[in-house]
GUDREN-906718 format. One record per residue: residue number from 1; residue in one letter; x, y, z of N, C-alpha, C in turn. Coordinates in steps of 0.05 Angstrom, whole numbers, padded with zeros to 5 digits. Layout:
   num   residuo   n_east   n_north     n_up   ca_east   ca_north    ca_up   c_east   c_north     c_up
   NUM         A        X         Y        Z         X          Y        Z        X         Y        Z
...
END
This chain:
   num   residuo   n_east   n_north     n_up   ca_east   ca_north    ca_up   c_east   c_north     c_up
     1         X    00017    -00023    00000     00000      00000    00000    00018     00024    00000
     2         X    00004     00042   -00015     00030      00059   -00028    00020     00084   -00017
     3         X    00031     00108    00000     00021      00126    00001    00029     00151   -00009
     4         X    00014     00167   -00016     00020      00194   -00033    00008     00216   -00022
     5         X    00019     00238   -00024    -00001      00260   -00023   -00030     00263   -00038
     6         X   -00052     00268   -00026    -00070      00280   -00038   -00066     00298   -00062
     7         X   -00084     00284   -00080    -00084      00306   -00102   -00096     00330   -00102
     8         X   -00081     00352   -00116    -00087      00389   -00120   -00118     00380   -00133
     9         X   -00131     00389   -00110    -00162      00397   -00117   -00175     00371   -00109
    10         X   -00163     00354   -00106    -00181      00326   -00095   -00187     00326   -00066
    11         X   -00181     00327   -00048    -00181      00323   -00029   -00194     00353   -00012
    12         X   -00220     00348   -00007    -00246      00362   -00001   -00234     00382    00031
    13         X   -00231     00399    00028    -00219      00425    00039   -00248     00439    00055
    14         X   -00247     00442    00080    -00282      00453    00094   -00272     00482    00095
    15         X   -00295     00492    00114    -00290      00517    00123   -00278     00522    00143
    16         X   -00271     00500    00162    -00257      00500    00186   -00234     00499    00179
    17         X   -00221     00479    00161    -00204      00487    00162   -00186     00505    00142
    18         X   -00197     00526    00130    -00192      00544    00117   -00184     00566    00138
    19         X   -00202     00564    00156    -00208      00580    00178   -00177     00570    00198
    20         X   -00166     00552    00197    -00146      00550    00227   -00117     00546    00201
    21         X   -00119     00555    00180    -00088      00568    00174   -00081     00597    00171
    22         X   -00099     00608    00184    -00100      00642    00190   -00095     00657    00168
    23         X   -00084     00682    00175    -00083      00699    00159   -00049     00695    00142
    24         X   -00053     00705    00119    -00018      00703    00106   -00006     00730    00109
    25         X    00024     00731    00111     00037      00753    00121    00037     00769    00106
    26         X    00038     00805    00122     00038      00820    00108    00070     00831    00102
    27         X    00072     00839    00070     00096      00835    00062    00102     00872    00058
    28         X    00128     00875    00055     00130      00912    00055    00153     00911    00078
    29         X    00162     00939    00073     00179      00946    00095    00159     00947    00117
    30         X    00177     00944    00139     00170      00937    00176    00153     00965    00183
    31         X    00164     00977    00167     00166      01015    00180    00130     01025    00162
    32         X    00122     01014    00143     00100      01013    00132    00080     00997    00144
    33         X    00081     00975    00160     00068      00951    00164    00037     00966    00179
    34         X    00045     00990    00196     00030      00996    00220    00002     01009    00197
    35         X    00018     01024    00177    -00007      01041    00164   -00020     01019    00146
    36         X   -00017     00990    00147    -00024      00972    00131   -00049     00962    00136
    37         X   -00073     00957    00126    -00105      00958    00134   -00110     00934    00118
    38         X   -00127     00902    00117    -00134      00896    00112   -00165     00895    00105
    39         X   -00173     00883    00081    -00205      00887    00087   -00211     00866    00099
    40         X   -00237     00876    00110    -00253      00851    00117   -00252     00828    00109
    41         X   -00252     00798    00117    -00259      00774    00106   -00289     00777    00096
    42         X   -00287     00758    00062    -00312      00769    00051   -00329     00749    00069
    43         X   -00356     00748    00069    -00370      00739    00086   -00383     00716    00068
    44         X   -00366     00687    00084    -00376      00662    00067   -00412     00653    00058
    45         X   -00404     00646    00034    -00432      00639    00014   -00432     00609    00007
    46         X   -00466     00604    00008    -00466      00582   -00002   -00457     00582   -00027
    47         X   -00448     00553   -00033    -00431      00556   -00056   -00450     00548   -00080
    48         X   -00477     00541   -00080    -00492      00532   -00092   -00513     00564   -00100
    49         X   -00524     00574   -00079    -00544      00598   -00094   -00532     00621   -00083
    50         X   -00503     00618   -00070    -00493      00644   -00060   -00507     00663   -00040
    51         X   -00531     00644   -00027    -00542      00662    00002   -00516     00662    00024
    52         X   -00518     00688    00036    -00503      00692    00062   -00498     00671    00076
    53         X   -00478     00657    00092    -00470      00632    00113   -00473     00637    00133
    54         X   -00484     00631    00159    -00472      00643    00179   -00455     00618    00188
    55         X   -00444     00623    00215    -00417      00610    00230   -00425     00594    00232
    56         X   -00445     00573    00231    -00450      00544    00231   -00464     00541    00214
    57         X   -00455     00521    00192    -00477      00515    00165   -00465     00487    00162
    58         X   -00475     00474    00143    -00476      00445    00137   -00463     00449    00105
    59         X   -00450     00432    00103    -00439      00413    00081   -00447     00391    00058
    60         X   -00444     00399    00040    -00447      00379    00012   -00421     00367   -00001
    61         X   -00418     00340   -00011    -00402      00335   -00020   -00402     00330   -00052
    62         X   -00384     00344   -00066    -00383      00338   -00094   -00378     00305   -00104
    63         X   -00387     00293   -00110    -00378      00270   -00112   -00352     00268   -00138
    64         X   -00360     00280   -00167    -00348      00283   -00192   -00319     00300   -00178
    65         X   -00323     00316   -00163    -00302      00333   -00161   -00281     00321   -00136
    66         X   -00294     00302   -00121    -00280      00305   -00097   -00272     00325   -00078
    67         X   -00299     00340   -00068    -00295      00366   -00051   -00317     00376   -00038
    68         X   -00316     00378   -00017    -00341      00392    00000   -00345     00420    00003
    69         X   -00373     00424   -00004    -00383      00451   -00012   -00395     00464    00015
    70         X   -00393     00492    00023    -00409      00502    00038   -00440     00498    00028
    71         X   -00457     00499    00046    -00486      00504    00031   -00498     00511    00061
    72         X   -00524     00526    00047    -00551      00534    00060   -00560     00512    00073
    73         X   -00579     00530    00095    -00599      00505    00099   -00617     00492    00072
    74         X   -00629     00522    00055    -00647      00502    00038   -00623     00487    00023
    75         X   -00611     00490    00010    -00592      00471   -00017   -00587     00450    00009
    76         X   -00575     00450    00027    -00570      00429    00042   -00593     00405    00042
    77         X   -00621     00415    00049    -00635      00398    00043   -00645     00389    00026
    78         X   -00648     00394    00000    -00650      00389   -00028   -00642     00357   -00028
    79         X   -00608     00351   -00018    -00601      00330   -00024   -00600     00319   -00012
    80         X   -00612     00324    00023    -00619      00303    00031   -00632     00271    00032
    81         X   -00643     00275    00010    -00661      00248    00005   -00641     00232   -00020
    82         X   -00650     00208   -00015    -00631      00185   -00031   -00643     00197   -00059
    83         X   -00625     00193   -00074    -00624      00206   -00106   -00621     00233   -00119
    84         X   -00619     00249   -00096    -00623      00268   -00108   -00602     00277   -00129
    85         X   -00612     00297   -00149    -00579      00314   -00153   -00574     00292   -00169
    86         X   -00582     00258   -00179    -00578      00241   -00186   -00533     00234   -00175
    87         X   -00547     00241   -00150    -00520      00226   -00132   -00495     00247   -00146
    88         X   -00499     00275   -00155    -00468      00283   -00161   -00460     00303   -00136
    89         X   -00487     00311   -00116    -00481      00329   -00094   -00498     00305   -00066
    90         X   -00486     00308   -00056    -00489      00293   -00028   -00491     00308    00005
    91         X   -00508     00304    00017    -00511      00322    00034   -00480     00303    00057
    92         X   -00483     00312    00075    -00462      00305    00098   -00475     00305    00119
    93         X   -00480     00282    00129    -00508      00276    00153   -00484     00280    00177
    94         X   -00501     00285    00204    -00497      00295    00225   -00487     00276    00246
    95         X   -00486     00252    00236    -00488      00217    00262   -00465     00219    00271
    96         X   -00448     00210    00295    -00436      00199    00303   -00436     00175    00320
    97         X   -00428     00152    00310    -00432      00133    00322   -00403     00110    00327
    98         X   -00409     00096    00352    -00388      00086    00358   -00393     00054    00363
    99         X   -00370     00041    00365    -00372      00008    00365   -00354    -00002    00384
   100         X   -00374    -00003    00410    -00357     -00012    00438   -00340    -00034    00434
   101         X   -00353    -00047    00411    -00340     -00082    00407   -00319    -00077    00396
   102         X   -00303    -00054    00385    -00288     -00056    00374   -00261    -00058    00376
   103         X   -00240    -00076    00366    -00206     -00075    00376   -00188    -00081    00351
   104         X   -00158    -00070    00360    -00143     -00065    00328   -00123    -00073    00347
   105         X   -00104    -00096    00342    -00090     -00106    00356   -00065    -00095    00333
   106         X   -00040    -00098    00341    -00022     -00085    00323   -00011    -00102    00299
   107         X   -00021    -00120    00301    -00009     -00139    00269   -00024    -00126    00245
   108         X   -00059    -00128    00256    -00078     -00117    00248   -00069    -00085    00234
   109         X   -00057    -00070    00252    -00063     -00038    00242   -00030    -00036    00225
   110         X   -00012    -00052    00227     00012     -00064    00214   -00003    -00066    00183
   111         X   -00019    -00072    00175    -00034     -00090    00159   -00040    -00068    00134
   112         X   -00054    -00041    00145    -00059     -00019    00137   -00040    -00007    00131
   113         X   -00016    -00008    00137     00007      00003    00131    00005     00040    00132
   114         X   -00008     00041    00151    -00014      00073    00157    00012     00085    00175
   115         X    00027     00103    00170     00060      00113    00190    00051     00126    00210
   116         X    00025     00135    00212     00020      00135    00244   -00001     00121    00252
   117         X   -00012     00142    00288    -00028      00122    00299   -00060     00140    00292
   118         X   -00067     00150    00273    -00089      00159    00258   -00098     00155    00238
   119         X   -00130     00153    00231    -00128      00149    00203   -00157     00151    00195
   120         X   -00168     00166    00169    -00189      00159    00168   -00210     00141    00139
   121         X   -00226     00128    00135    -00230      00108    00113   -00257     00122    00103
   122         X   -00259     00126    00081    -00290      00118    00067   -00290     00118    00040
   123         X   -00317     00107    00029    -00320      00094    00012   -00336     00119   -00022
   124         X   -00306     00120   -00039    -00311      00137   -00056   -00327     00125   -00084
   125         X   -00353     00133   -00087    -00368      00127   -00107   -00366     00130   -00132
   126         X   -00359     00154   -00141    -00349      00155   -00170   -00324     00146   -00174
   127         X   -00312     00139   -00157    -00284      00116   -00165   -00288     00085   -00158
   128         X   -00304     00081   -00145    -00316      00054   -00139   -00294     00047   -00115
   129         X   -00282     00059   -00098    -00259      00032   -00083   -00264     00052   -00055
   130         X   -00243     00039   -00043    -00243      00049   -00009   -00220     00071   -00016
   131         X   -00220     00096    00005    -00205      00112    00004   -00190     00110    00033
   132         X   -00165     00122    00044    -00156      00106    00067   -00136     00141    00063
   133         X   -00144     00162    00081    -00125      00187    00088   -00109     00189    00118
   134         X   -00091     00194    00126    -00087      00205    00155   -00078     00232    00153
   135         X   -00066     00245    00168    -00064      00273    00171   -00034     00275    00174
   136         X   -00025     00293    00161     00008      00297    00161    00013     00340    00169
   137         X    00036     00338    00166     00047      00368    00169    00031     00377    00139
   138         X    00028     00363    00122     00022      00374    00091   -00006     00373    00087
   139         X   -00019     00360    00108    -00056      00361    00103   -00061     00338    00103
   140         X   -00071     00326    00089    -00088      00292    00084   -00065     00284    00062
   141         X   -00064     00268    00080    -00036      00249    00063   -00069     00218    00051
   142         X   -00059     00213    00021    -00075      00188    00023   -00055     00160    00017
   143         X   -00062     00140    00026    -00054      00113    00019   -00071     00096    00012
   144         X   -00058     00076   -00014    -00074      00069   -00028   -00087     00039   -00015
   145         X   -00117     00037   -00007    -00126      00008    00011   -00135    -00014   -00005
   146         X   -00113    -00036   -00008    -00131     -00063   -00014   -00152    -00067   -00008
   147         X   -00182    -00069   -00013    -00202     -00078   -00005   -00204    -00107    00006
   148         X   -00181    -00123    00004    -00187     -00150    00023   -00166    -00142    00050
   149         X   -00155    -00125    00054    -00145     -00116    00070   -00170    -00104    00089
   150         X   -00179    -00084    00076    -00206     -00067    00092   -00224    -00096    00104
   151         X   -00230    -00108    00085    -00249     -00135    00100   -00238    -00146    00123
   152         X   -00212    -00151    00114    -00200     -00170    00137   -00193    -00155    00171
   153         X   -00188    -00133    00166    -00186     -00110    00191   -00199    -00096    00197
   154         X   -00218    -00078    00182    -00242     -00056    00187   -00273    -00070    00177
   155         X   -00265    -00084    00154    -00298     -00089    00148   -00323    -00113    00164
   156         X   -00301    -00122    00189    -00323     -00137    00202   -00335    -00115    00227
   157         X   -00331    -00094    00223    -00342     -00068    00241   -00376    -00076    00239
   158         X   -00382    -00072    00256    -00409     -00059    00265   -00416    -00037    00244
   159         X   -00398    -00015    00244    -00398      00009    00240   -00388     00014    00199
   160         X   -00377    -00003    00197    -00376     -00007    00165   -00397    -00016    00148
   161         X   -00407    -00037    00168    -00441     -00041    00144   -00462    -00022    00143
   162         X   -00457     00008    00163    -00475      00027    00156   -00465     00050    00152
   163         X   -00431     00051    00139    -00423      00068    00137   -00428     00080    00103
   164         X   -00438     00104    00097    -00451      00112    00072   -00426     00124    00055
   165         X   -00430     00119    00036    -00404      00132    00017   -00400     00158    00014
   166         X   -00382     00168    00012    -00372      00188    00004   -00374     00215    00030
   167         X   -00402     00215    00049    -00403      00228    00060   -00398     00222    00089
   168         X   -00390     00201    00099    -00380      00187    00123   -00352     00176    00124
   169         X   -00343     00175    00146    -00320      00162    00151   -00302     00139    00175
   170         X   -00296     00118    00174    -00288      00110    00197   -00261     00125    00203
   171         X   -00265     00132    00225    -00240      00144    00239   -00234     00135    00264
   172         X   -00204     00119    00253    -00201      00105    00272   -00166     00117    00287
   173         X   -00161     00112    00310    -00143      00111    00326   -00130     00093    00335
   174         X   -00104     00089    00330    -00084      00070    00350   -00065     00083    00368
   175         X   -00065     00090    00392    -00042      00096    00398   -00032     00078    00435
   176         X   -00009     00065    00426    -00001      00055    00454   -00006     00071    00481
   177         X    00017     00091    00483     00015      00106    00505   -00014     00121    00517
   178         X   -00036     00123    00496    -00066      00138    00500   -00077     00119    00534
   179         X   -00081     00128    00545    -00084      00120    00574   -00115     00114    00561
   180         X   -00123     00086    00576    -00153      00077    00573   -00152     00074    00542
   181         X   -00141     00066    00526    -00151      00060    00492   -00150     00033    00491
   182         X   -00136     00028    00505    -00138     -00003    00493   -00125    -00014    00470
   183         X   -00140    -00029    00451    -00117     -00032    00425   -00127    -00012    00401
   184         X   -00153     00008    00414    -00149      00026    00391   -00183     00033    00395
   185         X   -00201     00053    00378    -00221      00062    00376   -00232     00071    00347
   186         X   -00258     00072    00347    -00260      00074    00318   -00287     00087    00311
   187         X   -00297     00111    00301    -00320      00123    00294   -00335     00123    00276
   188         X   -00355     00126    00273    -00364      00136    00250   -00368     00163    00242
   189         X   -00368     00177    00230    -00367      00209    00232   -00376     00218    00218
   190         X   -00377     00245    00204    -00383      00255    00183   -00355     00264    00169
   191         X   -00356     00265    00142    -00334      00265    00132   -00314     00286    00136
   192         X   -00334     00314    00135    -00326      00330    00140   -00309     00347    00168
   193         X   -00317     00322    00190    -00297      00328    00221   -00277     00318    00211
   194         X   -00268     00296    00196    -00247      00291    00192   -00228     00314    00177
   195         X   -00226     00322    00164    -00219      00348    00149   -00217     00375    00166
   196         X   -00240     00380    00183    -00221      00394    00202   -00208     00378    00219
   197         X   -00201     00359    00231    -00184      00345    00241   -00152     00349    00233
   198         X   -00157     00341    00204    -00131      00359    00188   -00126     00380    00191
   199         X   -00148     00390    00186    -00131      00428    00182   -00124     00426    00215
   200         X   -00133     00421    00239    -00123      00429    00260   -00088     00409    00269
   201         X   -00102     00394    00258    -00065      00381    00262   -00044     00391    00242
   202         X   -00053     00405    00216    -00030      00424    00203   -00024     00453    00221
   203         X   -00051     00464    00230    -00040      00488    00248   -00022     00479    00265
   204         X   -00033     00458    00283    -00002      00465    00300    00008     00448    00306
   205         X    00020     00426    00288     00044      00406    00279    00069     00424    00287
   206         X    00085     00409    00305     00116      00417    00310    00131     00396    00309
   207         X    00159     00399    00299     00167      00382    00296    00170     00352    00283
   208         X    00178     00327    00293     00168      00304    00281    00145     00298    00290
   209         X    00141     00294    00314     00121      00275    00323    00095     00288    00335
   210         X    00094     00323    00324     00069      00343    00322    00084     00354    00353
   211         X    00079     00348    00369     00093      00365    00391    00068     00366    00410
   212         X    00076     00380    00433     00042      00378    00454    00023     00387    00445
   213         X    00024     00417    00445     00003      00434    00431   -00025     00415    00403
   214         X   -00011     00397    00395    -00026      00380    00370   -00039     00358    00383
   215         X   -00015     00341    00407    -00032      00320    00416   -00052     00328    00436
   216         X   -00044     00361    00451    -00077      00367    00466   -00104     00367    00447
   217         X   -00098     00377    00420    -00115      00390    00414   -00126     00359    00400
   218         X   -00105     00344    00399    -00123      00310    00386   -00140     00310    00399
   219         X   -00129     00303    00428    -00143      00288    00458   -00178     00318    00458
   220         X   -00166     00339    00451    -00191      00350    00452   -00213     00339    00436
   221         X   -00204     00342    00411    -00228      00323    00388   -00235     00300    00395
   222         X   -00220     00278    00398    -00237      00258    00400   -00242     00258    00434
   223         X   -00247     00274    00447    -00261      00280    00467   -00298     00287    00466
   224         X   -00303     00304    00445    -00323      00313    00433   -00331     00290    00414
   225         X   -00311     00276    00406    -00327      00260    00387   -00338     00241    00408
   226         X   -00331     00227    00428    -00338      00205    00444   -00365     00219    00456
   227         X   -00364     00244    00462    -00387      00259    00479   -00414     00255    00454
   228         X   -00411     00260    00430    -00429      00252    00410   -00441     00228    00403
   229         X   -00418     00207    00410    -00421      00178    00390   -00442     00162    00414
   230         X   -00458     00153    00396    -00474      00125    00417   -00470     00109    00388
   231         X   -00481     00077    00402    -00476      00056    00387   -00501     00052    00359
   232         X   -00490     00039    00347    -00510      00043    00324   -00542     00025    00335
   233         X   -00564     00032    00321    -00586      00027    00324   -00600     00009    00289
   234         X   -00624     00000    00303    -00635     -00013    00286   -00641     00009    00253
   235         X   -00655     00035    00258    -00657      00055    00234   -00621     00065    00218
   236         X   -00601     00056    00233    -00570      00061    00228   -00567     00042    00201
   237         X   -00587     00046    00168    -00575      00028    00159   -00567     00057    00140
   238         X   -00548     00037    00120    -00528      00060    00103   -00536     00074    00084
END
């Protein structure tokens, strides 16, 4: 399993984390800097009818393009329902769910050939196969997943037979030292936490092994995610 950088324009970019690589420097002599005025940030639009955003809005995913769109509440719901859009815009549902039963013993996450102890999986439709990203200093690193690999390690999940394509993801964790993990944890999410997940581990990555500042702010996320996730239910199909 071969891993590569994400491809320029493939790899679905949110508003969050657009939002946590700040502002870019202002360039000029030092002695000019003070009379230097930015404008305003323009004030984000759905990307679909261009109504106003406000600070919490919901997500669509391009399927053809590989990229998630801001949207409205109405365009958001448009594609809510199975078919719509004939499957080229996808809404990004809200679930988090978790699978108590679950364990990744290390031969197992060996197996994945992932270089760290993060990672997240779902299933891309207009390419037909499993997608398999973790998070690097450079953004979403992807590696390429055998599908008898996914079976043999992830796909006897609970959480994989109702996991929906393109707009969900398993996100899973290994790490030894994590006090209380065990041999590892694993979510279901929306696609789009994962992505800020990234952008927040590119803000403040130090060094090799990200540095404190990155592993608080991990231990923060999947703090919130556990506070969200209950176990899947009988209406949990994909």
């Amino acid at each position: 399993m071969t891993a590569r950088p994400a491809p320029a324009g493939g790899t679905p970019v949110t508003a969050a984390e657009r939002a946590t690589r700040g502002p870019a420097p202002v360039s000029g002599p030092a002695g000019l800097r003070g009379f230097t005025r930015r404008p305003p940030p323009a004030r984000e639009r759905c990307e679909l009818c261009a109504e106003p955003l406000s600070g919490e809005h919901r997500h669509l995913v391009d399927t053809r393009k590989r990229s998630l769109m801001c949207a409205c509440t109405g365009c958001y719901l448009l594609f809510t329902r199975p078919g719509a859009g004939a499957g080229h815009f996808r809404a990004v549902p809200d679930r988090y769910l978790t699978d108590p039963d679950f364990t990744l013993d290390e031969e197992s996450w060996n197996r994945l050939q992932i270089p760290v102890g993060l990672a997240f999986f779902f299933r891309n439709s207009e390419l037909d196969r499993l997608a398999a990203f973790y998070p690097s200093p450079a953004g979403a690193t992807e590696s390429e997943l055998d599908p008898e690999t996914w079976r043999a390690v992830l796909g006897h999940s609970r959480l994989a037979a109702v996991l929906r394509p393109d707009t969900e993801a398993l996100l899973v964790r290994r790490e030894r030292e994590a006090e209380g993990m065990g041999a590892g944890e694993c979510y279901l999410v929306p696609v789009d936490a994962c992505y800020e997940l990234v952008g927040r581990m590119r803000l403040h990555w130090q060094g090799f092994d990200g540095g404190a500042e990155a592993r608080a702010d991990l231990a923060d996320f999947f703090a919130r995610v556990r506070a969200k996730a209950r176990p899947p239910a009988e209406e949990d199909g994909p």
